[in-house]
PAFI-378097 format. One record per residue (C-alpha): residue in three letters; chain; x negated, y, z. Coordinates in pm, 1 decimal, padded with zeros to 6 digits. Layout:
residues N
   rest   kette          x          y          z
    ala       A          X          Y          Z
...
//
This chain:
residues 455
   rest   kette          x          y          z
    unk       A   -10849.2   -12582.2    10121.9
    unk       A   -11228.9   -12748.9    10174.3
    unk       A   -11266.1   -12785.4    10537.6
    unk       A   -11632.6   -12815.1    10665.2
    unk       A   -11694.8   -12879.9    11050.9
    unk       A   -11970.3   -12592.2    11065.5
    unk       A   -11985.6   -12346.5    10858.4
    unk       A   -12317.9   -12123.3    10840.3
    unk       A   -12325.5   -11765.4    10638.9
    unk       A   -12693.2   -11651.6    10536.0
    unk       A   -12935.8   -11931.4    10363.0
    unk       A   -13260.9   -11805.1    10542.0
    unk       A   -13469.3   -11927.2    10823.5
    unk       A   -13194.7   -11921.3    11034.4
    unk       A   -12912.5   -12079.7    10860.8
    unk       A   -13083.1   -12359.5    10699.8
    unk       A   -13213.1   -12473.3    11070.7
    unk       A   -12884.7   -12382.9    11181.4
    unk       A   -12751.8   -12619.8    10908.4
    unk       A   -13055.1   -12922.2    10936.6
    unk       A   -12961.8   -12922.0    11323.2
    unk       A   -12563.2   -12966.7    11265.7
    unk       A   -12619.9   -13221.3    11042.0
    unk       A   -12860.1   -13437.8    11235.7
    unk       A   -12583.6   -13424.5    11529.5
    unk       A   -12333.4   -13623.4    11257.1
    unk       A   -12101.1   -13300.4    11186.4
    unk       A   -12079.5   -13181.5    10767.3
    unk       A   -12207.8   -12823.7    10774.1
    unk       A   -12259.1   -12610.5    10530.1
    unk       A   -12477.8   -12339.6    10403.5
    unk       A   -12340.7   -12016.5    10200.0
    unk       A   -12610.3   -11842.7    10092.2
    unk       A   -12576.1   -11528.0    09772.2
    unk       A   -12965.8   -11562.5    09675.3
    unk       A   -13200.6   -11345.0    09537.7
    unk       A   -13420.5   -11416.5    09288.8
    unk       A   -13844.0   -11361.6    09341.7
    unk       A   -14084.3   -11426.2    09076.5
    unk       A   -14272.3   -11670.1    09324.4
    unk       A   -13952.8   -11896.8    09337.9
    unk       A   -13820.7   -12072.5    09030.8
    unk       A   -13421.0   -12045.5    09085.4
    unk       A   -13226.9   -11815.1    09350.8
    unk       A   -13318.0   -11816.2    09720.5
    unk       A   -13255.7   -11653.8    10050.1
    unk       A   -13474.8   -11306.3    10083.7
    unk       A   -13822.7   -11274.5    10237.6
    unk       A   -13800.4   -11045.5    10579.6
    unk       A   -14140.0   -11128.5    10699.2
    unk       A   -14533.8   -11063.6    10658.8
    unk       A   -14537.3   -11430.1    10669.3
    unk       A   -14777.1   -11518.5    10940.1
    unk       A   -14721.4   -11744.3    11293.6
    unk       A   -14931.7   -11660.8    11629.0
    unk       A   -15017.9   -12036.2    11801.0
    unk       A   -14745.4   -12083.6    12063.9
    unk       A   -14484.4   -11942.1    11810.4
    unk       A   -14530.0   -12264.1    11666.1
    unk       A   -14383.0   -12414.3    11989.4
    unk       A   -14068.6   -12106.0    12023.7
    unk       A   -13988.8   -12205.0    11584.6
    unk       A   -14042.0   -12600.9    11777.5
    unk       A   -14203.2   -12684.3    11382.5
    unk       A   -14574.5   -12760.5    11394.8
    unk       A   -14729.6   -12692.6    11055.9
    unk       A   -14848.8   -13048.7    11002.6
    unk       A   -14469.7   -13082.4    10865.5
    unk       A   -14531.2   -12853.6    10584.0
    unk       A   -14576.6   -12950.6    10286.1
    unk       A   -14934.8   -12869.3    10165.9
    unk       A   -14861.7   -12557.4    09967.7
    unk       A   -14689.1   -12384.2    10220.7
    unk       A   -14970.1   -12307.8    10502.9
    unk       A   -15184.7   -12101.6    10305.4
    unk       A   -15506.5   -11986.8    10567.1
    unk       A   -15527.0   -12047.0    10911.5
    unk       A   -15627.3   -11756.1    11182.3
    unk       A   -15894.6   -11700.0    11465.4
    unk       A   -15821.4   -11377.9    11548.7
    unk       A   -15636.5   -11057.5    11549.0
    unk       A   -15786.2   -10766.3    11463.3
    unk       A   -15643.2   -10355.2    11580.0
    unk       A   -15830.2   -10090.4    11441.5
    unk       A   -15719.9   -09740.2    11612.2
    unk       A   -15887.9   -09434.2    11368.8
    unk       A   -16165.4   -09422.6    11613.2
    unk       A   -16162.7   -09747.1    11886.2
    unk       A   -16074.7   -10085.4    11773.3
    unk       A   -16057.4   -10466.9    11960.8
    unk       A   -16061.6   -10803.9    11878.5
    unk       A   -15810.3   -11070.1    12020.4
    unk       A   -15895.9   -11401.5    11970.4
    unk       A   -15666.1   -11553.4    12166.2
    unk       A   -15292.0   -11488.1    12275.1
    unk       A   -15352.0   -11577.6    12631.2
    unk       A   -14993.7   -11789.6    12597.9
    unk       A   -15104.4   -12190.3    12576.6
    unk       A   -14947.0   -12354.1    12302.2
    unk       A   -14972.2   -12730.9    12115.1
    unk       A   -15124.6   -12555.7    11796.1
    unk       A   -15493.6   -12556.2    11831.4
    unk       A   -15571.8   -12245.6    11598.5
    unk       A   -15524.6   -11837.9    11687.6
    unk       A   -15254.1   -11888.7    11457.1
    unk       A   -15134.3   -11917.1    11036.4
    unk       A   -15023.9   -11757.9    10721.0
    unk       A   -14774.8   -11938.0    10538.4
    unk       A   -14594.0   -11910.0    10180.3
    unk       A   -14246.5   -11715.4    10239.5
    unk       A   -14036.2   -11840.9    09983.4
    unk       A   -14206.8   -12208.2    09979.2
    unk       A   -14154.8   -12193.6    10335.6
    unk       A   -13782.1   -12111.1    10318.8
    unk       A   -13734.7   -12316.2    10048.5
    unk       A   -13896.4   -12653.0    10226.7
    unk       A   -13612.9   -12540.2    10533.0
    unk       A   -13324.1   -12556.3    10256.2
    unk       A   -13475.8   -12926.5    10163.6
    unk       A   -13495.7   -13022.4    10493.5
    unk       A   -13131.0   -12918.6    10556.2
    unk       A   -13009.5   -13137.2    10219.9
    unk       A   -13203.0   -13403.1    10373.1
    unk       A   -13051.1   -13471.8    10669.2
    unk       A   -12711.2   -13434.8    10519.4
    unk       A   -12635.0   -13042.3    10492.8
    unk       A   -12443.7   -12828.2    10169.9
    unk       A   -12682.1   -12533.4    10098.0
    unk       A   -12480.4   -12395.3    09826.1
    unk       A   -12724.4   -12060.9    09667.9
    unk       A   -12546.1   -11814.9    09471.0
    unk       A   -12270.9   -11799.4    09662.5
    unk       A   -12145.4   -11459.8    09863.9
    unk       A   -11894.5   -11442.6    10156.0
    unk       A   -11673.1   -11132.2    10173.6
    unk       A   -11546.5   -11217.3    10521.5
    unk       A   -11504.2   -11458.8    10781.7
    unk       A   -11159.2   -11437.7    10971.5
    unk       A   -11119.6   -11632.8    11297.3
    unk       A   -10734.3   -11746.6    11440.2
    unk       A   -10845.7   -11859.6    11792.8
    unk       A   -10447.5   -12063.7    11812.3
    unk       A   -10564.3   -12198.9    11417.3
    unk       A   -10671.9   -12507.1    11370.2
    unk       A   -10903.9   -12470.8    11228.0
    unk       A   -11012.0   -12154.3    11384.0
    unk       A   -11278.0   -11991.5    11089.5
    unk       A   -11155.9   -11937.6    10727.4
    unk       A   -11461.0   -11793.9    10492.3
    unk       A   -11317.7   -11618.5    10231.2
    unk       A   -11577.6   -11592.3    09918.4
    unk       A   -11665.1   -11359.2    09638.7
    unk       A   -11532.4   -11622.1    09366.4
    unk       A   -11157.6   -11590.0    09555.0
    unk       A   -11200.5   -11945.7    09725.5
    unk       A   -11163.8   -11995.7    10082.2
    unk       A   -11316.4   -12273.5    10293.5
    unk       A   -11218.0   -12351.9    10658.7
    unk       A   -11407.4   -12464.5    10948.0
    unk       A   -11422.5   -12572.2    11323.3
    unk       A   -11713.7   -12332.9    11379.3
    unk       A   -11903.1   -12096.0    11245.1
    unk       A   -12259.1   -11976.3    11254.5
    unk       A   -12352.0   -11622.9    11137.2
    unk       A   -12701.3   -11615.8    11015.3
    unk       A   -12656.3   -11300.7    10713.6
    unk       A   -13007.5   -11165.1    10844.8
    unk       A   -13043.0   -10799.4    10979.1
    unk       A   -12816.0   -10626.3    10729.6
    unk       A   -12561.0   -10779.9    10917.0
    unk       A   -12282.7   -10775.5    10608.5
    unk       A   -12066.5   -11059.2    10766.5
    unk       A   -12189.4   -11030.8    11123.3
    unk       A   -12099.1   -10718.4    11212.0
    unk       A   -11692.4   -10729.0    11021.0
    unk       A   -11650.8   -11066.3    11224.6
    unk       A   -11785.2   -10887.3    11568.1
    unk       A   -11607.0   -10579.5    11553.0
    unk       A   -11285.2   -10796.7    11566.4
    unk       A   -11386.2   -10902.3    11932.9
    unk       A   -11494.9   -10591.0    12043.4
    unk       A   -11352.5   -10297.3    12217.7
    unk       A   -11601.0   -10072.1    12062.3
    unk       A   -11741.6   -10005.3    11710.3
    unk       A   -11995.1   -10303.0    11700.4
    unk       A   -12282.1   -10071.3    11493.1
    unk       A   -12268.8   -09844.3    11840.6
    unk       A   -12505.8   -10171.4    11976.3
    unk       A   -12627.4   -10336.7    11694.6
    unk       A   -12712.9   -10077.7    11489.6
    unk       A   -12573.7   -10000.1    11123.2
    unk       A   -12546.3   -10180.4    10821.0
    unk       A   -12869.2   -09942.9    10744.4
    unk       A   -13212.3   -09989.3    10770.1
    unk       A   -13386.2   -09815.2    11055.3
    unk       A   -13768.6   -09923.7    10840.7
    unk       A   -13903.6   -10033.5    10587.7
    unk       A   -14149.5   -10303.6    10420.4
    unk       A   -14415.0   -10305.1    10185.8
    unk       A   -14637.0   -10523.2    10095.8
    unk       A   -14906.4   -10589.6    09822.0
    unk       A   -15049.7   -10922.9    09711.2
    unk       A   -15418.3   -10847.4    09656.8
    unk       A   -15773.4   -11004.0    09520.6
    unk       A   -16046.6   -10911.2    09735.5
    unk       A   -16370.9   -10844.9    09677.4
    unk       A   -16598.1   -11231.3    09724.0
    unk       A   -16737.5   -10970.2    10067.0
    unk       A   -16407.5   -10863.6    10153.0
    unk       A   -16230.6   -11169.8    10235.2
    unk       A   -16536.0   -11357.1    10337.3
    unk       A   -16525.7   -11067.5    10594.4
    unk       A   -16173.2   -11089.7    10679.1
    unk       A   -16136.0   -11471.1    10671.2
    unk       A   -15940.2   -11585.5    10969.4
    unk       A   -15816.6   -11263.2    11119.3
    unk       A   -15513.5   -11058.3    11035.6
    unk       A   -15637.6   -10730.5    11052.7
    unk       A   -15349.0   -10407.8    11210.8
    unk       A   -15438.8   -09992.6    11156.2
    unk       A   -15240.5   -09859.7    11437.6
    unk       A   -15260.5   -09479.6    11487.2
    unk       A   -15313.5   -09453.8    11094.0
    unk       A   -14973.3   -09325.3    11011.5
    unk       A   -14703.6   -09160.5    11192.7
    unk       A   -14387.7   -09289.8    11277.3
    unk       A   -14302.4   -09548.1    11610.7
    unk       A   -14424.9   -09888.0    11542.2
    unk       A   -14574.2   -09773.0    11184.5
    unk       A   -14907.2   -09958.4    11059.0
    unk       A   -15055.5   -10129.9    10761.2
    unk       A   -15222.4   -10459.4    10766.1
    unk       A   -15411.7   -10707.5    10593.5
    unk       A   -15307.0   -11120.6    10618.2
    unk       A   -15517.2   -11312.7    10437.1
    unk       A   -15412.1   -11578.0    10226.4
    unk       A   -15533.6   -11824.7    09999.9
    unk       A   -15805.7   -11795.6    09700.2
    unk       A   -15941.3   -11463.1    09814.8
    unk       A   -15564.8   -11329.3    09824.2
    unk       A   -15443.7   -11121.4    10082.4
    unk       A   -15123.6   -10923.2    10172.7
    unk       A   -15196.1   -10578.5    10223.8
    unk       A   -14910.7   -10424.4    10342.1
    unk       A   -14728.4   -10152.4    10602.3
    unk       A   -14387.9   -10105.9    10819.9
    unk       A   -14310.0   -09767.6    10826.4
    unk       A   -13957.0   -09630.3    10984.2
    unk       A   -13732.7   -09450.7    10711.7
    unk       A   -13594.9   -09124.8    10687.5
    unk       A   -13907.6   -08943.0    10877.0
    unk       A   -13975.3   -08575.7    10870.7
    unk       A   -14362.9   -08494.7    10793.2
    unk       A   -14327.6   -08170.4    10882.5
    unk       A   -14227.9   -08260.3    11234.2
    unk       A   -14502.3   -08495.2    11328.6
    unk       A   -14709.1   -08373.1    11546.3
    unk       A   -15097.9   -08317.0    11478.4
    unk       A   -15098.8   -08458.5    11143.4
    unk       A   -15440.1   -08363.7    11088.9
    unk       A   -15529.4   -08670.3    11331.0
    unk       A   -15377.3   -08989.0    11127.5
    unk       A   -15650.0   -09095.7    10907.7
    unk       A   -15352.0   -09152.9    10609.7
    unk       A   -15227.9   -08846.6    10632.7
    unk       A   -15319.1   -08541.4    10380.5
    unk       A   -15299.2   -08178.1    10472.0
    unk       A   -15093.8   -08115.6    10169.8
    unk       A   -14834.9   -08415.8    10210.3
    unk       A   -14501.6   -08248.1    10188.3
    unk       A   -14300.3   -08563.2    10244.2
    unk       A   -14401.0   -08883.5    10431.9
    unk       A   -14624.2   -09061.1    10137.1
    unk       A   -14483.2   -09391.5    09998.4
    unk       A   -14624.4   -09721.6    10084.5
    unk       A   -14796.7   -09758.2    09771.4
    unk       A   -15015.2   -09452.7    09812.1
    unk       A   -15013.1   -09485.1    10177.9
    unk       A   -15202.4   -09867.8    10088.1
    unk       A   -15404.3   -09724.3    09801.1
    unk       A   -15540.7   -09469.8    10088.1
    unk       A   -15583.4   -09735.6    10333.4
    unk       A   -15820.5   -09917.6    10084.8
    unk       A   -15984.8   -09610.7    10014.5
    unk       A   -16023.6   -09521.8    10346.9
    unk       A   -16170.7   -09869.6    10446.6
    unk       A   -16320.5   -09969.5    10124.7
    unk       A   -16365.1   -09660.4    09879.7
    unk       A   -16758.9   -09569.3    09931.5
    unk       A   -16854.9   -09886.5    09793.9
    unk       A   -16611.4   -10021.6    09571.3
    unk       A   -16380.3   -09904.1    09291.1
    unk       A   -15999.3   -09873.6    09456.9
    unk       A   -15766.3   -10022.9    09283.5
    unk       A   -15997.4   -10174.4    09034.1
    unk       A   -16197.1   -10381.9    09238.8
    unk       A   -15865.2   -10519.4    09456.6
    unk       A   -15670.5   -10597.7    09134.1
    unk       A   -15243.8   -10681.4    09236.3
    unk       A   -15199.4   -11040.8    09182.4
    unk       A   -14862.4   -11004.6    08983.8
    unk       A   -14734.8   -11389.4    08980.4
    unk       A   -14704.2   -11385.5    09367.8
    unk       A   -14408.4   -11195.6    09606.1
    unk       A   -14081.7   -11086.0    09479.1
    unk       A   -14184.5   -10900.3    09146.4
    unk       A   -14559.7   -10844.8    08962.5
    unk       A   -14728.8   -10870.1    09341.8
    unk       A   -14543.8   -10640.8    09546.6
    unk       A   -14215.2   -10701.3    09796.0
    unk       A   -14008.8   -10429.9    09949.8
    unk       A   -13777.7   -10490.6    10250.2
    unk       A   -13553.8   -10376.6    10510.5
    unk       A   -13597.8   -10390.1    10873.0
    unk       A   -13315.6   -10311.3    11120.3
    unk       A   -13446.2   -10363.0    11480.3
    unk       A   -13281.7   -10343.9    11726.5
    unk       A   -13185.2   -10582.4    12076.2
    unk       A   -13032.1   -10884.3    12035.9
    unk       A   -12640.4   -10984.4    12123.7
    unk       A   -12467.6   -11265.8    12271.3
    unk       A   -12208.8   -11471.8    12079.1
    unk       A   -11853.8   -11451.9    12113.9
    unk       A   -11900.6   -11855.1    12205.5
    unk       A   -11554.3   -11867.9    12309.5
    unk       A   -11423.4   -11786.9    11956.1
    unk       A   -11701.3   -12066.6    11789.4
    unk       A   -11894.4   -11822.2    11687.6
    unk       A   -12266.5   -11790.4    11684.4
    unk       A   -12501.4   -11513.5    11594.5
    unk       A   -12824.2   -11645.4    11511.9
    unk       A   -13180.4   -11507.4    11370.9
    unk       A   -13223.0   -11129.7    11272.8
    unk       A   -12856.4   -11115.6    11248.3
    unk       A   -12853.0   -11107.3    11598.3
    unk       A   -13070.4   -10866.9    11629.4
    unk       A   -13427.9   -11031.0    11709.0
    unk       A   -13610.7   -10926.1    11371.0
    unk       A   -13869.7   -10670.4    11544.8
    unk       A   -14043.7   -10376.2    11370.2
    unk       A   -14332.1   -10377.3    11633.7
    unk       A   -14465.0   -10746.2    11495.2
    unk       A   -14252.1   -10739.3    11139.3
    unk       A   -14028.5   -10997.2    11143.6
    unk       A   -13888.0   -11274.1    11353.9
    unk       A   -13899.1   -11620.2    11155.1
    unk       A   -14012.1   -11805.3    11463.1
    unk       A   -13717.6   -11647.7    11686.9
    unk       A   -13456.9   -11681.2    11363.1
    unk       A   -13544.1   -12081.9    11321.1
    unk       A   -13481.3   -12137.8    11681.8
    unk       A   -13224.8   -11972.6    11803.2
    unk       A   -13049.3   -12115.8    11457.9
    unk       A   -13131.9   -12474.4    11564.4
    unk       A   -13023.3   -12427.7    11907.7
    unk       A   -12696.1   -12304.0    11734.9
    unk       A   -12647.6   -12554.0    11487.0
    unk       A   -12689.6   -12847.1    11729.0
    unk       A   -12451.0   -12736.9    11981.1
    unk       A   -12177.2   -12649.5    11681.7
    unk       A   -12267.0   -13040.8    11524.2
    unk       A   -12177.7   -13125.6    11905.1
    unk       A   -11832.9   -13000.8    11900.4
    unk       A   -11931.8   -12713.3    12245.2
    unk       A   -12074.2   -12364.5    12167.7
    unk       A   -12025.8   -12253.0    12528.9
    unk       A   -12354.6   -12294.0    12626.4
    unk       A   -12529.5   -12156.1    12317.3
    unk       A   -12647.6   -11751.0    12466.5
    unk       A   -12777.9   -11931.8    12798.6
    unk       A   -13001.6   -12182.0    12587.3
    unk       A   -13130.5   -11885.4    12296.2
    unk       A   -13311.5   -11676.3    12616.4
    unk       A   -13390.6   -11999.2    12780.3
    unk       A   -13575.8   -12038.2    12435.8
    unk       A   -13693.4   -11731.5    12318.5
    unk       A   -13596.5   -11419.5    12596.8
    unk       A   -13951.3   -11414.9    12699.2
    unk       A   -14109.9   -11339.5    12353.8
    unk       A   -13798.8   -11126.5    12298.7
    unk       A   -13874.4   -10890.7    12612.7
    unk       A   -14215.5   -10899.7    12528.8
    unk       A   -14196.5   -10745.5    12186.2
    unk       A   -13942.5   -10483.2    12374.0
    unk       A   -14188.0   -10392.8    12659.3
    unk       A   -14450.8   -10348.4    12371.7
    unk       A   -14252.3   -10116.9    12178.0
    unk       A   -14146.0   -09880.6    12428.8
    unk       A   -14430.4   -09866.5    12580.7
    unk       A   -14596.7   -09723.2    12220.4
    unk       A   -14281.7   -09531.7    12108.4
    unk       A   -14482.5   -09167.6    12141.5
    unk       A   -14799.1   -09268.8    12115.4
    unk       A   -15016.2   -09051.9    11888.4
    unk       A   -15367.4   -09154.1    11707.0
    unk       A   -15578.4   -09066.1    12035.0
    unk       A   -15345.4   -09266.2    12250.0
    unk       A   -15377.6   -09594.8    12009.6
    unk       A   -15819.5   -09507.4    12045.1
    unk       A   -15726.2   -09509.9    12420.6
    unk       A   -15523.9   -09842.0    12425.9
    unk       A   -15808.9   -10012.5    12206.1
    unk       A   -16064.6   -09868.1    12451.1
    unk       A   -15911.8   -09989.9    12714.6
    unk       A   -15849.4   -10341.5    12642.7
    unk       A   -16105.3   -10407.1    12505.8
    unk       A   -16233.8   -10350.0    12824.3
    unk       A   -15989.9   -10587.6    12968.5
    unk       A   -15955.5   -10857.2    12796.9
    unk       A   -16260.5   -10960.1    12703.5
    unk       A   -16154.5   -11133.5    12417.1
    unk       A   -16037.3   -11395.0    12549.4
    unk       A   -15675.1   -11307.0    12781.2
    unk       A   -15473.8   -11204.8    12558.8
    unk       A   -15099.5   -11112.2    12704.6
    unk       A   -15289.8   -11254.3    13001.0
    unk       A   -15437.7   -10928.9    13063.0
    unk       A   -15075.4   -10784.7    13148.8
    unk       A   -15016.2   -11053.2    13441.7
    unk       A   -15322.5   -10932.9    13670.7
    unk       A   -15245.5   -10850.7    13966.5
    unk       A   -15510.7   -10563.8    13956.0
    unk       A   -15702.8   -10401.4    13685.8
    unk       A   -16022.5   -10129.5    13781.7
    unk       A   -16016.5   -09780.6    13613.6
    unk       A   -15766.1   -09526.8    13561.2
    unk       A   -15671.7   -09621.8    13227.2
    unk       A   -15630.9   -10001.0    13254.8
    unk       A   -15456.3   -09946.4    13568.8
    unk       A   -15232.3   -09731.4    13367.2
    unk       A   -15184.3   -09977.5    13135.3
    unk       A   -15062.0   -10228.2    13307.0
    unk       A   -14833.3   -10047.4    13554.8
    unk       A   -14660.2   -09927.7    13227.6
    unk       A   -14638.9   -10250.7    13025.9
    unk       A   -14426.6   -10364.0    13381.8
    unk       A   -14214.8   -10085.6    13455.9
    unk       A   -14080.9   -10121.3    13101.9
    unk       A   -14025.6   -10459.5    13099.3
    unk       A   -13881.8   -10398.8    13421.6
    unk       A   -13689.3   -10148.9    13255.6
    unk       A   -13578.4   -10424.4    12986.3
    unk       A   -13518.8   -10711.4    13178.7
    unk       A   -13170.2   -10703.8    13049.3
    unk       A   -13256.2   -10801.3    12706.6
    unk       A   -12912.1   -10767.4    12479.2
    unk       A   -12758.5   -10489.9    12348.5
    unk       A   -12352.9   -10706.9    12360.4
    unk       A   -12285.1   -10904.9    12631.7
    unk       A   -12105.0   -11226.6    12603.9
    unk       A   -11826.1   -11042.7    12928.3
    unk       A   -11795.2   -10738.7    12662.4
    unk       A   -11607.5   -11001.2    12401.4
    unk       A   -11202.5   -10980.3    12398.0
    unk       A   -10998.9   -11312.0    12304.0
//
């Protein structure tokens, strides 16, 4: 039987970091990834997860600064952030968080980006073997070696440790958990089901439009029901742009409340729209009283995963510690930190996979859940605190929050704005007393705790 010293499931962001960092600490890891195949990638590759864009210090949390890319995979940088509430809107032009990247922040080329982490892993020594799916991953903690992988083709490879980076579907991840677990692992994690879902456009805009637009990445919040729901716009290269939305699955129109308020709503909607019409409506609503929707913001069909458009699955949820005492790590949105409220995780998935991979290429997991909220807990409960804090929220809530910090932050304070000590008027001082009791409320950030494993 091949015998590999780490063994990594799931080719993404994740894996192949998980992979580059086992290699560069001497051990032979290697990379099983099935692939998918995108019309903006020439062979098969991991899948895209992500609206593709980086806030300034994520670019010290993913600990790669963008001047390692090769040229064709930054594609614009940012200056701002832009929310837009249906009546109230505010401008953040800074996070408030210092960080060693200069700019408010990037949009990058998904699949050039993964595909420059897979090179990066060959380079220093790693297997990423695409096209290749693992059934299961069975662990003998008396074996030596401990992990067997048993893949689709019938072969079987062993290894020393193993890294479980199958993104937030969770295929492996959750079999190999439930083995260690007194309880069903999906009662934590969630299910092998997506809780939302991802659409995106790639878009020419008008010359106006995207001279407009340039630099910011632009959120409609309040727009369309459902908790953390909302289209946006990332600008990319060439007059390009994403124009997508995150949206949860499975939502009853009929039981949202005040439907006539969300902008993207129609009184005669008898099921939640899809997020094609939901986008054509956003242009419209935005766009449509001077320029011909869709004609004048024509798809750009030889970018995403097929004739401009990608569709994903998110399944957020709280992270989970490793069972480290088995050699096992969980890394990147298979653990659980691929959030709905900012779509995606890419800069949480590449660290907490490096962190991983190093300590497997070092022969000693046991320290590996300490160092990934050393890393990353902060941004982690942040995105939490954020989410509960908006999980009713209705259209005049979303004018409210706008109003208010705009008020606040003046631009310029970013998360900032949450650590004063005092804040004057009712509705700031609202604000921030609930952005602390929840992360209060959240301080304990996973969902399986390393004590809750069984050897």
């Amino acid at each position: 039987m091949e015998h590999v010293d780490v063994a990594v499931v799931g080719g993404g962001p994740a894996g192949a970091s998980a992979a580059h960092a086992a290699a560069e600490a001497g051990a032979s890891a290697a990379v099983f990834e099935k692939g998918v195949p995108r019309a903006d990638r020439e062979g098969l590759g991991p899948d895209s997860t992500d609206a593709a864009g980086i806030l300034d210090y994520w670019v010290d949390i993913m600990d790669i600064h963008p001047d390692e890319f090769p040229d064709d995979v930054l594609l614009s940088e940012l200056d701002r952030a832009a929310f837009v509430g249906p009546n109230e809107s505010c401008v953040l032009r800074s996070t408030g968080i210092g960080s060693s990247y200069d700019a408010f922040g990037y949009t990058f080329h998904r699949a050039k980006f993964d595909d420059w982490l897979r090179e990066r892993a060959e380079a220093a020594g790693a297997d990423y073997r695409v096209g290749v799916s693992v059934k299961d991953a069975e662990t003998d903690l008396r074996g030596d070696p401990r992990h067997t992988l048993r893949l689709a083709s019938g072969d079987a490879v062993s290894a020393d440790f193993l890294i479980l980076a199958d993104g937030p579907q969770r295929t492996v991840t959750n079999r190999v958990l439930d083995r260690f677990l007194p309880f069903p692992v999906t009662d934590h994690l969630g299910t092998t089901a997506a809780n939302h879902i991802a659409y995106q456009e790639h878009r020419r805009l008008p010359a106006e439009i995207a001279e407009d637009l340039r630099g910011a990445i632009t959120f409609w919040w309040g727009h369309i029901p459902g908790h953390t729901a909302y289209p946006w716009i990332f600008p990319n290269d060439d007059d390009v742009a994403r124009i997508g939305l995150t949206m949860p699955i499975g939502l009853d129109v009929d039981a949202v409340p005040d439907r006539g308020a969300y902008p993207l709503l129609r009184p005669d909607d008898e099921t939640v729209p899809g997020g094609s019409e939901y986008l054509r409506r956003l242009l419209e609503h935005e766009y449509g009283d001077e320029y011909d929707v869709p004609g004048d913001f024509p798809l750009v069909e030889d970018r995403g995963k097929s004739t401009g458009t990608e569709t994903y699955p998110i399944s957020s949820t709280r992270p989970v510690d490793s069972p480290v005492e088995a050699g096992i790590a969980v890394a990147g949105g298979a653990m659980g930190t691929t959030s709905a409220f900012h779509e995606g995780g890419d800069h949480v998935a590449v660290r907490t996979g490096a962190i991983a991979g190093e300590l497997a290429g070092t022969g000693d997991l046991s320290g590996y859940n300490a160092a990934w909220k050393e890393a990353t807990g902060d941004e982690i409960l942040r995105n939490v605190t954020m989410a509960d804090m908006v999980r009713d929220y209705r259209p005049d809530d979303w004018d409210r929050i706008f109003r208010t910090a705009r008020e606040m932050l003046a631009e310029t304070e970013g998360y900032g704005m949450f650590e004063r000590k005092f804040a004057a008027g009712w509705d700031a001082m609202k604000l921030l007393l609930s952005y602390r009791w929840n992360k209060r409320r959240n301080r304990d950030l996973v969902n399986i705790h390393e004590s809750d494993y069984v050897y």
